[in-house]
N, C-alpha and C positions, 0 to 999 in steps of 0.2 A: 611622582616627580615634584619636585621642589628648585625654583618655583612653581606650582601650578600649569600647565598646558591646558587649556580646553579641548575636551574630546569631542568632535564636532561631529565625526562619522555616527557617535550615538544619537544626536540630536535630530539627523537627517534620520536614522533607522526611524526614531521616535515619531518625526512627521509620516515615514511610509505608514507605520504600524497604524497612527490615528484613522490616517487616510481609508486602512483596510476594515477598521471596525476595533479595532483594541485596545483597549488601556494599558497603561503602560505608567509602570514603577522604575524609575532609578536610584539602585542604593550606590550613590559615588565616595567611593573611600578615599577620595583624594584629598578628603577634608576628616576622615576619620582618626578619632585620638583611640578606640580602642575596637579595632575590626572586626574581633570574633565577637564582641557585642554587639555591633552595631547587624552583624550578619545574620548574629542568632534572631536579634529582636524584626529583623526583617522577614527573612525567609520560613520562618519555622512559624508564623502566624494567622499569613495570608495564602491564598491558595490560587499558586500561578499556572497558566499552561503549559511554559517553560521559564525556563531562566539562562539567558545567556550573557557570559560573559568574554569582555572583547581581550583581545591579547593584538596588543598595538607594536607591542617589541618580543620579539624572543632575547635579544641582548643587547649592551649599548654601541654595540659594532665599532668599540674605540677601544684600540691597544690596552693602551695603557692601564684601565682598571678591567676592563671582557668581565664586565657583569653580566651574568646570565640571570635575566631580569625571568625569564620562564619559571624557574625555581621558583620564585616566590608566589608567582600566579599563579601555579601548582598549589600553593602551601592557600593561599586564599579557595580555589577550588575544594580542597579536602575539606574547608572548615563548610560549605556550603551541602558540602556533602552529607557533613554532620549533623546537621538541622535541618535539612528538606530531602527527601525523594523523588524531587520535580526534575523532569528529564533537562539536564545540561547543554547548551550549546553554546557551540568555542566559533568565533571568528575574528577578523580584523585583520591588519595587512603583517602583522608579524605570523601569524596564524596561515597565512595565506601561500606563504614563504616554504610553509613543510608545514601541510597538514595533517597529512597521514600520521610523521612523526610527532607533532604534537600533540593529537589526541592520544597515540599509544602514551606518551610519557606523562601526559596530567589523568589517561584514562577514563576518557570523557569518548558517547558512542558519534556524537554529532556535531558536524562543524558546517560553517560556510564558508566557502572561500570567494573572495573576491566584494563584487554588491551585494548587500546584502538585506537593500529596501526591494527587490520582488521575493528571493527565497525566504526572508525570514518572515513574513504573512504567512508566506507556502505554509512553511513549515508546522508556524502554529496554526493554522485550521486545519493541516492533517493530524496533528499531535492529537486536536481537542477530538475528531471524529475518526480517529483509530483508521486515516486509509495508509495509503502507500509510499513509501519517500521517493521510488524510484522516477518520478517524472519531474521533481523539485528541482529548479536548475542551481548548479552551487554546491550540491548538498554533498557532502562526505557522510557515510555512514556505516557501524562497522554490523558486518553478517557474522554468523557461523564460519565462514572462508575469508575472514578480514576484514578489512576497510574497502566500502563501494563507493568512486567516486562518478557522479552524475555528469553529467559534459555541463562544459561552465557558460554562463551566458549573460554578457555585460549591459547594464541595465543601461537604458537610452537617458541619461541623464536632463535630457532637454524637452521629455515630454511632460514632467509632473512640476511642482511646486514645490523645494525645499527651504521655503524662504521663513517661514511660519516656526521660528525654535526657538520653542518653551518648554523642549524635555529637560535639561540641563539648566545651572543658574551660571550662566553666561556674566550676569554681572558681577557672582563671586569673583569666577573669574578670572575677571578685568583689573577688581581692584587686587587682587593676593600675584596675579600672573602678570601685570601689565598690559594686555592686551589681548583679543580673540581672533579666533581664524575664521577665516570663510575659503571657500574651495569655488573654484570657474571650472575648471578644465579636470577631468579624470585620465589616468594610465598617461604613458609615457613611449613614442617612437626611435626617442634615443638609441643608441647602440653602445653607449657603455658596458665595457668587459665585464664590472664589476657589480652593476646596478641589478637591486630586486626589485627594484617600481613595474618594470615591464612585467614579472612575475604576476605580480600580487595586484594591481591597477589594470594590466591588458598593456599589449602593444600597439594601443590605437589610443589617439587621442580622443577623448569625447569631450566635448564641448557644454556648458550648462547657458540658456538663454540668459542672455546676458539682462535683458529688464527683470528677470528673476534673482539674479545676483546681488544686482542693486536694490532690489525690492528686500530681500534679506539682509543686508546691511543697512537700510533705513528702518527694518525691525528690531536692528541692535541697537542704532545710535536711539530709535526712541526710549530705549532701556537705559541711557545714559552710557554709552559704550563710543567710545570715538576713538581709541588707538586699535589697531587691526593687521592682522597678517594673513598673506594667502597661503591657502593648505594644500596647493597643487604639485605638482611632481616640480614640474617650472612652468612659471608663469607666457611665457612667447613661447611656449613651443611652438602653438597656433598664432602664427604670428598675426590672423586677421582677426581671429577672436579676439586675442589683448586689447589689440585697438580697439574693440568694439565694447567690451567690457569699460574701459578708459572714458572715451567716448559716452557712452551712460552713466556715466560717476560725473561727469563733467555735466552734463546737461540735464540730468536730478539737480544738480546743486550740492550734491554731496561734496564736492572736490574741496569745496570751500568750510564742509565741516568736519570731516574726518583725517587720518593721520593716519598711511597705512606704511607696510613694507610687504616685500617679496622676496621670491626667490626668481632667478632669471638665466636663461642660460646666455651664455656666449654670443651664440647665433641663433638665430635673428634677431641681432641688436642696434638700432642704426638711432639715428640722431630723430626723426617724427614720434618715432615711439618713446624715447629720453624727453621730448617737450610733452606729450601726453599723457605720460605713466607721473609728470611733476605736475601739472596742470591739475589733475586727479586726486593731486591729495598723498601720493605716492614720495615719502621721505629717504626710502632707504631699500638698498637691495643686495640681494645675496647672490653670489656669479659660482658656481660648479666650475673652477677653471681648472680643478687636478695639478692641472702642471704649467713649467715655461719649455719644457725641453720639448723640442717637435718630435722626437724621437720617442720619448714616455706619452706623449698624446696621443699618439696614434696606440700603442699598446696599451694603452686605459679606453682606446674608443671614440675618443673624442673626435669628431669633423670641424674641426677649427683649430687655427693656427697662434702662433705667439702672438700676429702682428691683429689677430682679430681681438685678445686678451688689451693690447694697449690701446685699441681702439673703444673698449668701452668702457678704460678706464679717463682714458679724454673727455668721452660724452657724459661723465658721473662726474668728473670735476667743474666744466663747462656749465651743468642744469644743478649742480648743489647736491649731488644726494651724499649721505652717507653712504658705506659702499665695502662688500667684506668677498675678496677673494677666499675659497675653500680648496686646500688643497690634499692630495691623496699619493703619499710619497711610500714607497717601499715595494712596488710592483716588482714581477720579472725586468729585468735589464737596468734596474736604478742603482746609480751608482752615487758616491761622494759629489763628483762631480757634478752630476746630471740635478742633486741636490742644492750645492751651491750656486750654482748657475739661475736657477729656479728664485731662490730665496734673493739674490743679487738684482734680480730682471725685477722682481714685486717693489723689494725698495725704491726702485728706480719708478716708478708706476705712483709710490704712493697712495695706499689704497686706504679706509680710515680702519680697515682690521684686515687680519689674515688667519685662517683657523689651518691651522698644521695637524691633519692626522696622520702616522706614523703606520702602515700595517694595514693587509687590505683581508676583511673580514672574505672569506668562503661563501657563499650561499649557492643551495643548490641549483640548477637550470641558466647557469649564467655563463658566458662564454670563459670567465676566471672559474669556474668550475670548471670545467670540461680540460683545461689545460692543468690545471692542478692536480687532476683525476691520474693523468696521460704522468705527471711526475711523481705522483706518490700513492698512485692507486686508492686514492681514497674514495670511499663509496658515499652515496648523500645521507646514509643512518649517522655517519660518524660527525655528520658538520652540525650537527642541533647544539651541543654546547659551541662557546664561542671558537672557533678555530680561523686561524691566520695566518697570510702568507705576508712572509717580510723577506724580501733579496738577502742571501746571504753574504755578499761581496761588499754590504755594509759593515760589518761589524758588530761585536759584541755592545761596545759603546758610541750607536750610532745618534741613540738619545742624548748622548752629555754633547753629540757633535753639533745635533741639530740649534742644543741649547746654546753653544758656544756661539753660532749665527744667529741667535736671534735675543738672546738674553737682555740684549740693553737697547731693543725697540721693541718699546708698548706695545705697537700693532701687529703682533705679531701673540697669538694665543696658542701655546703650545704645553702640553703636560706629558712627563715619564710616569715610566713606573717608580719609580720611586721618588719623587716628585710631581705632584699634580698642582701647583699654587697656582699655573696661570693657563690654571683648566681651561680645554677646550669642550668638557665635557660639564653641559650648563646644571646639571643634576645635584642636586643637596649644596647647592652653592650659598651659601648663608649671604655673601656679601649683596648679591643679586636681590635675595628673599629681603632686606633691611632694606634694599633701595628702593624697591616697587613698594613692601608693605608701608612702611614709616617713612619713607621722606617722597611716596609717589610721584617715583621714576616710572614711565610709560615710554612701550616701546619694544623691539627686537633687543632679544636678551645680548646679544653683542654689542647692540648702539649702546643700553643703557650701561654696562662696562666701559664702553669709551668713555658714557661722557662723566661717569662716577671718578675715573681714572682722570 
């Protein structure tokens, strides 16, 4: 990715692994100029117990380009292959998504799904003393008769320490990506049609002690790290967490030296937590609104209404934040209309960005699966490359339509296929990469868009 993301789920694995007795190598090609060098001179030298690598996306679940980012973490796998015989293991929340299918197609015998700070110790001290994988929780592994997968078991995020990360150079970063994440809260209770968070996260909230959040975030800013984003599904799911989280931002002292953003959903969003989530240091926030039409909310899943959408678009204007509606347009029942009406209600709202995806990606176990299945009989083998469902009552040229609504307002981030200039898709985006590298822009890669714009 470019710019830069920080991989945080590594950093956490890194702290479990210390915790359990292990050292721990990371070769991050995020920064590498020539991979199969930098792989061979790693792997082929030292002698590891395993070597895992994380698979964060199987694709970029946006129409418009449906990069099947799997392929090429395929094409990195094979070269690891080439230089070590150290057993493989595949996880991460793309990985987590279709495991089965993913190891068959990089051919790889071992994966984790889900956490993967208890199984992945498991795994390597059964690896290093030849016992059994069958009682490792998480664990996919293929037999003589297939792929066996273990019963999965969500780690209690709130009994250990993940405050302590120094696997990763978090301040590279900072300065090449603009800013780092940290995570509060794990999995997701939402009931969106479309969502694989519940998949790959669990459908239960877990919660991270909140003086340990903060304690890890006073571990980055002593590294010189002050812009920040959180890495959770959304941020209030747990509406009393947040505040409690907030609350220990504010009463560290932190509030007054760091710069963060989020993600947030809809509901539960009221005016205590808009002065808290600001008081905290909190500049900017990201709303999952999908739609304006009550009719397409409810068929995306959503439990919230238009008039909860204007409601927390008054409390962002009110406490100052920056503030980006995301929307997910081309479901069963979307029509022109339901379209315009959607794009007409945001203007009105004034929101400081609007991210327009076109096309709603497949993934297996989701209730858009099951209904998709029921109209074109597709099985979950067939959804690993990128596939999507887009209403057909739109049109052949429903992207020149979108563009015709939104072409002459800024806030408004929408790219075709054949046209990507005002990508919503922040990946190999140079103008992004020149503003954080060279003229250090800090921030959620949509704010720093606005304010380059």
């Amino acid at each position: 990715m470019k710019p830069v993301v920080s991989p945080v789920a590594l950093d956490y694995l890194g702290v479990a692994l210390k915790h359990a007795g292990f050292e721990v190598s990371l070769l991050d090609l995020s920064f590498s100029k020539d991979i199969e060098s930098d792989i061979r001179s790693t792997v082929s030298h030292d002698e590891f117990i395993l070597i895992g690598v994380t698979v964060r996306n199987i694709d970029d679940s946006y129409y418009a380009s449906q990069d099947f980012i799997l392929e090429k973490t395929k094409g990195i796998i094979n070269l690891i292959k080439k230089y070590s015989d150290t057993p493989l293991v595949l996880g991460g929340v793309g990985f987590s998504i279709m495991p089965e299918l993913t190891l068959a197609y990089c051919e790889v015998d071992l994966g984790i799904i889900g956490d993967g700070e208890l199984a992945l110790p498991m795994l390597a001290e059964r690896i290093s003393k030849e016992y059994d994988y069958s009682e490792i929780p998480n664990l996919v592994y293929k037999t003589k008769n297939g792929y066996q997968r273990n019963p999965t078991k969500f780690y209690p995020i709130d009994s250990i320490s993940l405050s302590h990360r120094e696997t990763i150079d978090n301040l590279r970063y900072y300065r090449e990506g603009g800013m780092v994440g940290f995570e509060t809260t794990r999995g997701c209770n939402q009931p969106c049609s479309y969502c694989c968070d519940p998949v790959s996260k669990g459908r239960k909230v877990r919660c991270r002690n909140p003086k340990d959040v903060v304690a890890e975030v006073a571990y980055l800013v002593s590294q010189g790290i002050d812009y920040f984003h959180t890495c959770d599904s959304e941020f209030n799911v747990d509406y009393t967490h947040a505040v409690a989280v907030c609350n220990e931002l504010i009463h560290s002292g932190l509030g007054n030296k760091i710069t963060w953003y989020t993600y947030c959903n809809i509901v539960p969003f009221d005016e205590p937590l808009a002065a808290l989530l600001r008081k905290s240091g909190c500049v900017g926030i990201d709303f999952v609104a999908d739609h304006c039409n009550e009719k397409m909310l409810k068929i995306l899943g959503n439990q919230y209404t238009f008039a909860d959408i204007e409601n927390v678009a008054k409390l962002c204007h009110k406490y100052g934040f920056a503030f980006m509606f995301d929307l997910l347009l081309g479901a069963p029942g979307e029509t022109r209309e339901t379209i315009t009406e959607t794009i007409t209600k945001l203007k009105m709202l004034n929101p400081s960005r609007v991210g327009v995806s076109l096309g709603l990606r497949i993934y297996p176990q989701t209730p858009m699966f099951d209904r998709f299945k029921q109209l074109f009989g597709k099985s979950e083998s067939e959804l690993l490359p990128p596939t999507f469902y887009l209403a057909p009552e739109l049109g052949d040229d429903i992207e020149e339509y979108i563009e015709h609504l939104t072409r002459d307002d800024p806030r408004f981030l929408f790219g075709n296929r054949k046209k990507i200039d005002r990508n919503y898709n922040y990946n190999d985006n140079n103008k992004l990469v020149q503003a954080i590298v060279e003229q250090g822009y800090k921030g959620a890669f949509w704010d720093i868009l606005r304010k380059i714009n």
